[in-house]
GUKOLSE-402941 format. One line per 4 residues: number of its first residue (from 1); their letters; for each residue y negated, x negated, z of C-alpha. Coordinates in steps of 0.1 Angstrom, whole numbers, plus 5000, padded with zeros to 4 digits. Each point is the difference from the previous one (the first is absolute). Last residue first. Layout:
NUM = a = Y/X/Z  ... .
//
This chain:
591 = xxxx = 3294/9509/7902  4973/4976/5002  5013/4982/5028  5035/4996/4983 .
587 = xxxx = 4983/4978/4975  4978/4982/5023  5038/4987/5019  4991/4980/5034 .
583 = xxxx = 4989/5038/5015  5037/5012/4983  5018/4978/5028  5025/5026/5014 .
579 = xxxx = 5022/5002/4970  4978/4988/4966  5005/5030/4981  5019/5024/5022 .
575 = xxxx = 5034/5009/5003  5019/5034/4995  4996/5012/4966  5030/4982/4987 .
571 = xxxx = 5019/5019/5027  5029/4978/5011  5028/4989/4985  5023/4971/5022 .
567 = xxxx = 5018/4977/4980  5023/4984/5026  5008/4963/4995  5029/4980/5018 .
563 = xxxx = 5014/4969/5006  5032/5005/5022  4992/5003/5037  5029/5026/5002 .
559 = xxxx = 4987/5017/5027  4965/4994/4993  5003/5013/4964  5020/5030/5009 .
555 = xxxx = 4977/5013/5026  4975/4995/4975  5012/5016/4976  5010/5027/5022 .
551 = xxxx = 4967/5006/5013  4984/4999/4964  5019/5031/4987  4994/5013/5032 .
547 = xxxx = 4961/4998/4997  5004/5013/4962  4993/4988/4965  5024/4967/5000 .
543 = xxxx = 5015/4981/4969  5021/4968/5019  5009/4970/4988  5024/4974/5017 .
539 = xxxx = 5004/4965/4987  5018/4983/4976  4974/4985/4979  4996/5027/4976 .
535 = xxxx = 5001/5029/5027  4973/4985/5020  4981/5007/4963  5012/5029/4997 .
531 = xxxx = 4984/5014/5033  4965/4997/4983  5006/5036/4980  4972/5001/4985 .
527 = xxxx = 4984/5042/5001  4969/4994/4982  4996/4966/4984  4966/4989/5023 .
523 = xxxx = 4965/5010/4999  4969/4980/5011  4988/4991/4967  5006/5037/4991 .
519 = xxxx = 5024/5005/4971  4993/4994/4964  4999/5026/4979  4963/5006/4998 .
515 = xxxx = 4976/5023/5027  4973/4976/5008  5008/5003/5034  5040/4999/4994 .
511 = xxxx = 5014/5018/5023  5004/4995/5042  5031/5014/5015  5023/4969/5013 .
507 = xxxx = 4978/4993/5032  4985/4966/5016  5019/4981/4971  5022/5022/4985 .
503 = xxxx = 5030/5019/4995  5004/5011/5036  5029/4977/5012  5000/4996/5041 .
499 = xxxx = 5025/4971/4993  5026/4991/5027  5011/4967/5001  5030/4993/5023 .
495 = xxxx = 5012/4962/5006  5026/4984/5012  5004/4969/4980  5033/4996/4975 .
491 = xxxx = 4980/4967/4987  5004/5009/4964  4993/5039/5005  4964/4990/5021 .
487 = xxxx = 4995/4976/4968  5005/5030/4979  4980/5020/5018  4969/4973/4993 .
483 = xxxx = 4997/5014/4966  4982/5028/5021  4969/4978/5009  4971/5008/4987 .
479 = xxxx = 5012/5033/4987  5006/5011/5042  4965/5003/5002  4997/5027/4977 .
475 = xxxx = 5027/5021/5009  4988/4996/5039  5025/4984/5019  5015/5009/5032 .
471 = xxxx = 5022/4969/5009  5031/4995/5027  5014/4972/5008  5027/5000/5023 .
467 = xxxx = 5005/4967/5022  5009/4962/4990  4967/4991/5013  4990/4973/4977 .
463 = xxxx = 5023/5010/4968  4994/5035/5001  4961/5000/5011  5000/4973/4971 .
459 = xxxx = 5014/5022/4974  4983/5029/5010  4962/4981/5000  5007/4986/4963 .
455 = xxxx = 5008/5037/4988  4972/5015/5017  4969/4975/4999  4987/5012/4961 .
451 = xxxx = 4971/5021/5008  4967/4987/5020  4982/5011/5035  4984/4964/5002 .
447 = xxxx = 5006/4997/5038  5034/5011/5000  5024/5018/4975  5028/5005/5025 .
443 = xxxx = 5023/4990/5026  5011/5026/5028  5028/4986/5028  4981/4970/5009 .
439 = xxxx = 4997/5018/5035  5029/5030/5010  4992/5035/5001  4983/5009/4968 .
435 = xxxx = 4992/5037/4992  4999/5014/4963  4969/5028/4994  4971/4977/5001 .
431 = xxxx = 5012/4970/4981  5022/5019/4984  4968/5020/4982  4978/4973/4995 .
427 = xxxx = 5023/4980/4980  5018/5025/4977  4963/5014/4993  4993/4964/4987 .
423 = xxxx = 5031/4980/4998  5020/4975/5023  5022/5004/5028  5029/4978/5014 .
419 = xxxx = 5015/5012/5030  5025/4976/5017  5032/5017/5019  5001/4996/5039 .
415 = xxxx = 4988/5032/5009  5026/5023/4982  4997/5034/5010  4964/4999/5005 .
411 = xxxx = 5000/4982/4959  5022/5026/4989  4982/5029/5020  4963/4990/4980 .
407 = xxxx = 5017/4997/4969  5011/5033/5000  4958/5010/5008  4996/4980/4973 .
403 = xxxx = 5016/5022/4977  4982/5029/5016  4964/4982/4999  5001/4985/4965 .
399 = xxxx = 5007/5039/4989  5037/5008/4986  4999/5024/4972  5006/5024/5010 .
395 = xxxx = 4984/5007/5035  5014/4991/5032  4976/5003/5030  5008/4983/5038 .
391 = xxxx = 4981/4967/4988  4971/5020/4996  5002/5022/5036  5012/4966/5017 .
387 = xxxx = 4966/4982/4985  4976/5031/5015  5023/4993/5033  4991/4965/4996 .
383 = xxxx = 4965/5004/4997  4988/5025/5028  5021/4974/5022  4988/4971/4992 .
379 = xxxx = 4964/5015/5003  5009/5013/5034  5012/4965/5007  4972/4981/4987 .
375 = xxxx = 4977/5023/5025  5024/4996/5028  4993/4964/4996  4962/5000/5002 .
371 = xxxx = 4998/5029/5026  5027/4978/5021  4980/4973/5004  5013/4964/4987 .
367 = xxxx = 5022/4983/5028  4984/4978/5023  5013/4968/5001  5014/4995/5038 .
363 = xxxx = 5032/4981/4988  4987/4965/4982  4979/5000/4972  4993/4967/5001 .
359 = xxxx = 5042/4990/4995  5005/5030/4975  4969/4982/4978  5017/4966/5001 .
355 = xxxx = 5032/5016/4989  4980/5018/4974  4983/4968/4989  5030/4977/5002 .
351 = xxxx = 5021/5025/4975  4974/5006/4979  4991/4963/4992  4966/4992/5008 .
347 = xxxx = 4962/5012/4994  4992/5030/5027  4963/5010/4988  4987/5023/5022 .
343 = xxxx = 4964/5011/4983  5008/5000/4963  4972/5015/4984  5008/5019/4962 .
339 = xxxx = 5019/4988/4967  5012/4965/5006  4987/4997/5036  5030/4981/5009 .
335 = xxxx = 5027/4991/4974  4988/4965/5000  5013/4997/5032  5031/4997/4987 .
331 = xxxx = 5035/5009/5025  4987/5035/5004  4994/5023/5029  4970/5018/4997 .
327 = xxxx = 4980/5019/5026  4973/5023/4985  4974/5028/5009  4995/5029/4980 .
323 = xxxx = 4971/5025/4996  5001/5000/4962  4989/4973/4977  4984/5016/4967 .
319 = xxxx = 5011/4993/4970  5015/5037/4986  4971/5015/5020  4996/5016/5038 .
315 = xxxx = 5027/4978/5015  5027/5020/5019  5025/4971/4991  5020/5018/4972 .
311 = xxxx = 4958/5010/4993  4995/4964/4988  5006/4965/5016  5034/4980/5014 .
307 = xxxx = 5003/4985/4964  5014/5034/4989  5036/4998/5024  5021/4994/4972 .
303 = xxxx = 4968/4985/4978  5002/4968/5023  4994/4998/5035  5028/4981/5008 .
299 = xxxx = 5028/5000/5021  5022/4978/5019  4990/5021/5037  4963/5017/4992 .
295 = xxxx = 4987/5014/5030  4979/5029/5002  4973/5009/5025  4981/5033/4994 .
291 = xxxx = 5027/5019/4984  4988/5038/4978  4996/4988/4974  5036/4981/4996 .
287 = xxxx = 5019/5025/5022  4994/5035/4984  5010/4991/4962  5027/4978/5016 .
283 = xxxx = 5014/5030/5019  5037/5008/4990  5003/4955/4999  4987/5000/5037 .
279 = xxxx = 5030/4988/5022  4996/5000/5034  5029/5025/5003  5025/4980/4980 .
275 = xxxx = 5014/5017/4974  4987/4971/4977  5024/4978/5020  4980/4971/5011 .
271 = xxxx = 5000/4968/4973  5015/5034/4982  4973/5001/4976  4982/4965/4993 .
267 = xxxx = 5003/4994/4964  4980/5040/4995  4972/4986/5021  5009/5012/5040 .
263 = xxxx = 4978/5017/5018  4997/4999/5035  4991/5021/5033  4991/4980/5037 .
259 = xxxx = 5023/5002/5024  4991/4965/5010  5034/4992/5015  5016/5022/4968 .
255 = xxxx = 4981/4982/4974  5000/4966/5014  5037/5004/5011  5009/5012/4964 .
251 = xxxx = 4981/4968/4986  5021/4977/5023  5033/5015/4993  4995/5000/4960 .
247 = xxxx = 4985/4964/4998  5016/4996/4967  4968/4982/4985  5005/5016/4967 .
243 = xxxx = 5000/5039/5014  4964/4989/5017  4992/4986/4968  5006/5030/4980 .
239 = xxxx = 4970/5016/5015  5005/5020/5037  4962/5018/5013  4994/5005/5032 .
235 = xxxx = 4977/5027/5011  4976/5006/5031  4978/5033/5007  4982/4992/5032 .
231 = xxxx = 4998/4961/4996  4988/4972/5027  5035/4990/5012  5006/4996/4959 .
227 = xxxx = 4970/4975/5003  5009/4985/5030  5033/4993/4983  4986/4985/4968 .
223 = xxxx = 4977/4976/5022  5027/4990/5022  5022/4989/4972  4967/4980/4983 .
219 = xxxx = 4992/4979/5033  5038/4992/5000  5001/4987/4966  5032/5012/4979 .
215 = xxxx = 5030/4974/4999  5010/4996/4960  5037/4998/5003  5013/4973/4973 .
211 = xxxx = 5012/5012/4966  5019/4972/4988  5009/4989/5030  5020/4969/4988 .
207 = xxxx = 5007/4997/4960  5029/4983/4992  4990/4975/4981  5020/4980/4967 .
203 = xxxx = 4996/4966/4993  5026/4985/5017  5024/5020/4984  4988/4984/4966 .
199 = xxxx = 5001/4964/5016  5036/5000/5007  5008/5016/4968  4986/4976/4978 .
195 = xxxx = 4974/5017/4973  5003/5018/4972  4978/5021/4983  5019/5029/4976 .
191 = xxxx = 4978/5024/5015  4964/4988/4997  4995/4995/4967  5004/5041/4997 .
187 = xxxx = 4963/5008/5019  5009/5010/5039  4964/5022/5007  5003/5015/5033 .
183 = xxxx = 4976/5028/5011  4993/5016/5031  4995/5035/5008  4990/5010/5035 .
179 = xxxx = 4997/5005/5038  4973/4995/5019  5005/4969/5024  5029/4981/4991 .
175 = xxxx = 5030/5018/4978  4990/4993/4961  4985/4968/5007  5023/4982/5024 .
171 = xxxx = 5031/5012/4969  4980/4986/4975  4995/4968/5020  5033/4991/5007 .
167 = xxxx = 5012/5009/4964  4972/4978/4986  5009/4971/5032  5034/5004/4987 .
163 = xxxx = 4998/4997/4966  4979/4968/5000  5028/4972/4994  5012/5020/4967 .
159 = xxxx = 4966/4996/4988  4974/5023/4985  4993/5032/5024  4975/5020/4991 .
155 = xxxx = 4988/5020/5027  4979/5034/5006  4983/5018/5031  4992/5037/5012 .
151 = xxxx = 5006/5011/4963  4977/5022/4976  4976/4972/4993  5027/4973/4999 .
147 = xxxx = 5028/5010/4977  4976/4997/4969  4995/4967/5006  5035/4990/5014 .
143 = xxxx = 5014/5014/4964  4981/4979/4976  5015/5017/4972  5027/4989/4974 .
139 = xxxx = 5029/5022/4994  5018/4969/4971  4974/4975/4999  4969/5007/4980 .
135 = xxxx = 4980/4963/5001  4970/5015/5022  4998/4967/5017  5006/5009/5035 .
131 = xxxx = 5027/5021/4990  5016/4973/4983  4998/4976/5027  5012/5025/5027 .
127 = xxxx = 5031/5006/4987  5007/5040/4998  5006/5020/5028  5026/5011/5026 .
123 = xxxx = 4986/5029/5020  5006/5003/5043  4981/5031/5012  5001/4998/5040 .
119 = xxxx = 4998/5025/5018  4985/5011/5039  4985/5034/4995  4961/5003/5012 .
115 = xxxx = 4999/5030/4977  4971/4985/4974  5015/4966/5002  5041/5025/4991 .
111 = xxxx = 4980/5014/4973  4986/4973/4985  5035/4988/4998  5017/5032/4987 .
107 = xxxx = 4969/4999/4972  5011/4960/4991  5039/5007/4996  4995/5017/4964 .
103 = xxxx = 4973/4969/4994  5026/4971/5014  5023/5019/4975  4974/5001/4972 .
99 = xxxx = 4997/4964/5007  5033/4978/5013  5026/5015/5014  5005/5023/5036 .
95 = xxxx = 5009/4996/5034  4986/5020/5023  5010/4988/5040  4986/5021/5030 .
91 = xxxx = 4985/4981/5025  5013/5007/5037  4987/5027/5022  5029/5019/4993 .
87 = xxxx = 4994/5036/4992  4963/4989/4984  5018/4969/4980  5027/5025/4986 .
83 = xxxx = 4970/5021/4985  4990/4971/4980  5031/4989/4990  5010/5033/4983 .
79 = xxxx = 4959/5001/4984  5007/4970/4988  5037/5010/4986  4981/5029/4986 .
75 = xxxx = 4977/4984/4983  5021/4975/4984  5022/5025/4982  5033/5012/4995 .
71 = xxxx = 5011/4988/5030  5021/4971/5014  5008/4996/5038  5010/4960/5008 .
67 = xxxx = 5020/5002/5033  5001/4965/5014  5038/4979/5003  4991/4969/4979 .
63 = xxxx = 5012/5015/4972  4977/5032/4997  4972/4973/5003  5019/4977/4971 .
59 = xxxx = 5003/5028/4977  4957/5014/5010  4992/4961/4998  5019/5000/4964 .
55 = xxxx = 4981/5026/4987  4968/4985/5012  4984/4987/4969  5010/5024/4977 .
51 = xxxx = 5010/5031/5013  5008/5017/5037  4981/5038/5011  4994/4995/5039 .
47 = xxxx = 5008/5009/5035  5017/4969/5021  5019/5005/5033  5007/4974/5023 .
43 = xxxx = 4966/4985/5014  5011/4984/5038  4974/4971/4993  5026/4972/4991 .
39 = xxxx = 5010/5029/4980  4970/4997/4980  5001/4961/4999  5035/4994/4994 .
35 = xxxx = 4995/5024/4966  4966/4984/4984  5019/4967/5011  5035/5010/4980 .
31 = xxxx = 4973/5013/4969  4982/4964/5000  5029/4980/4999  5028/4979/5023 .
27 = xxxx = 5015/4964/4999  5026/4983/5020  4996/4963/4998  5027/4985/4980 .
23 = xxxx = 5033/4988/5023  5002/4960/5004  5029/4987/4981  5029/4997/5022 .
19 = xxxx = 5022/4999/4967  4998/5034/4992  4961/5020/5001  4991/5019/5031 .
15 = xxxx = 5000/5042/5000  4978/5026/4991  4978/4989/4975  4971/5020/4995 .
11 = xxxx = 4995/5012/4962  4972/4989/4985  4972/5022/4996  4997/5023/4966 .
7 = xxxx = 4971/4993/4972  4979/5030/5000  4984/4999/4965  5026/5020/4985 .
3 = xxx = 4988/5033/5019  4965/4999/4991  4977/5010/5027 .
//
């Protein structure tokens, strides 16, 4: 949107005229109703990248007594308030320009749909009469078109008087039902409205029950229960929307009243300690053929758990169904019997389902057979002591498991600070070396499995939660986002990134296939020293090649809480191409 096209509102008076004239109405604008409305709706911290239209939102925002965050680039902000909606359970807000900033913002907003993260992307645009005409205004796209196939829902709003209802129903959108990404288009014309100030405040809604309780059938609760009643070799498995719905007591008491062994998806570690004894993590290989009843609490059946088919299931063939019988707990009933049969469907919020479920189970449920569970536990065991033996090596250089295995006694020493992982081998190894105790304590790349979250998740763990953040980063991930440092460095947040730096995507040691100059596709600068770049904003950088080295860094970091980045080299030989999903990968099949 042009910037000289936006004519500004009238000043409101603020006091009566002389001579007992009658005082002028009191006015107020577009941005001061965007503003009352969102903190009309408890909203007080905004992520986002300002320019031309909204500059002077972002100035009047920060005015008005809300925390505006500004990064380096849109995604990141998105990705920022994406994240902040999961650890809240309110939207997320993303503000970004007009066009190729609405676009940089648009992947963090698919993500957040895809994720079931309450945000909201909020984009100025261009006037709606030249777009509509194809005349060539200043960023011109038809924004809320292109917004709505990756977003939950999408609004324009138009006039001053309908800001409220658009903010209203953005924020009922993105938090009712299944959570998501919502879109809301606020084209340049729209800010410098005025309208009398009386009537403005009128207009705006604060949204009641939002995200009302979704009260599972009866019929359908006992039908779940009979059916785990009915199982020999039962398993519950935690998704991300069990952490979400922060109904930590009453999914512990279903686990531990049941007895029954769980396995939390990498967003839902430490809903239960993952030292806990019914844990299965050290035996998920063992667990998920091996189960004849399993039940699904917030999560899906997607390519994490291989559409609930193949031989991870104990079918004969890649497709095949295994032996498995399912209870799901989901607030969609659409997600039923999206990849194999469905026979307990439990559709409602989590939170009313599992207290429903705790109510009909009462206290003579039979606890699983002990053959079953002392099977998972001599498989635990076997594995963790085969882990302890790795972790308990030191080569030179550091492996991915011996510098995690220093991560591993940070995070246990410090149970309140926010992991943030992202990466390939980086990723699969913390998430099965590192422990969580606490829930929401572990936020990472989600369903999609992407690169790029790191940076944007730190700064809103830090700003949301006000605790320790620490991130293990692969070197490769952390490139979509290491500008980012500097906005950690502006804000003073408290936040640790450790990189797991091997030179390379996957691995730092592959040459040149069709033996020329140039390096590997997948190779990096050998030896970069990433800590500089902390350095150049103020922060703290640390070169690392030993475990101790990387103890006291750490140790330092989270005792001073000042932004910090540890380089950490590793073997460049260490990781594999594609981590722990080289069957989605036909390159690394071949190999």
């Amino acid at each position: 949107m042009n910037d000289h096209a936006v004519k500004p509102a009238p000043a409101p008076a603020t006091g009566a005229a002389h001579h007992g004239a009658s005082a002028p109405a009191q006015e107020t604008d577009g941005f001061q109703l965007v503003i009352d409305a969102l903190k009309l709706n408890g909203i007080d911290t905004i992520y986002g990248l300002p320019g031309i239209p909204i500059t002077d939102l972002a100035r009047r925002m920060q005015k008005n007594g809300m925390r505006v965050i500004s990064f380096r680039h849109e995604q990141n902000a998105g990705y920022a308030a994406s994240i902040a909606g999961f650890l809240t359970q309110k939207p997320g807000i993303c503000l970004t320009v007009s066009a190729p900033g609405f676009l940089n913002g648009l992947t963090a907003l698919a993500h957040a749909t895809t994720n079931c993260f309450p945000m909201i992307l909020i984009s100025g645009s261009s006037e709606r009469e030249v777009v509509d005409l194809q005349q060539g205004d200043y960023e011109e796209m038809d924004q809320l078109a292109i917004a709505k196939p990756v977003a939950k829902a999408a609004f324009r709003v138009l006039h001053a008087e309908d800001i409220g209802v658009g903010v209203a129903r953005a924020i009922r959108a993105a938090v009712s039902g299944r959570p998501g990404g919502v879109y809301l288009d606020l084209p340049a014309k729209l800010f410098p409205q005025a309208m009398d100030a009386a009537a403005g405040a009128a207009s705006l809604i604060k949204v009641v029950d939002a995200a009302p309780k979704q009260i599972p059938a009866h019929d359908a609760v006992k039908r779940a229960v009979d059916l785990l009643r009915s199982a020999k070799k039962p398993l519950i498995i935690l998704g991300k929307g069990a952490a979400y719905a922060q109904a930590d007591a009453d999914i512990r008491a279903l686990v531990e009243r049941t007895g029954i062994p769980y396995l939390p998806m990498s967003m839902a570690k430490g809903l239960l300690p993952d030292t806990h004894e019914q844990c299965a993590s050290a035996a998920r290989s063992f667990v998920l053929p091996e189960a004849d009843v399993v039940m699904l609490v917030g999560a899906r059946l997607n390519w994490l758990l291989s559409q609930g088919k193949g031989k991870t299931w104990g079918g004969a063939t890649a497709k095949s169904w295994g032996r498995q019988r399912f209870v799901q707990v989901d607030i969609s009933p659409q997600e039923a019997d999206s990849n194999v049969r469905i026979e307990a469907p439990l559709v409602g919020d989590i939170g009313s389902c599992v207290a429903a479920m705790l109510k009909e189970i009462g206290p003579d449920f039979a606890k699983p057979p002990s053959d079953w569970t002392g099977a998972i536990a001599e498989r635990k065991a076997k594995n963790v002591a085969k882990m302890a033996e790795t972790l308990a090596k030191n080569p030179s250089p550091m492996s991915f498991q011996s510098a995690l295995g220093v991560v591993r006694d940070i995070v246990k020493a410090n149970p309140d600070a926010m992991l943030v992982n992202e990466g390939a081998n980086a990723l699969d190894f913390t998430r099965s070396i590192v422990d969580m105790m606490k829930p929401r304590r572990r936020i990472d790349v989600g369903t999609w499995g992407i690169m790029g979250i790191g940076m944007g998740y730190c700064v809103a763990a830090a700003v949301v939660t006000g605790q320790q953040v620490i991130a293990v980063e692969g070197d490769s991930a952390f490139g979509f986002s290491g500008m980012e440092t500097e906005t950690i460095c502006r804000y003073g947040l408290p936040v640790c990134i450790v990189i797991l730096n091997n030179n390379g995507v996957y691995r730092g040691d592959e040459k040149n296939a069709g033996g020329g100059a140039d390096p590997s596709p997948l190779v990096f600068v050998k030896d970069a020293r990433y800590e500089k770049m902390m350095e150049a904003f103020g922060g703290v950088g640390v070169h690392v090649k030993t475990p101790d080295e990387l103890r006291r860094a750490m140790e330092e970091a989270i005792r001073s809480r000042r932004p910090t980045l540890i380089n950490a080299v590793i073997d460049e030989g260490g990781g594999t191409e594609s981590g722990r999903i080289t069957n989605l990968n036909p390159t690394a099949k071949k190999k």
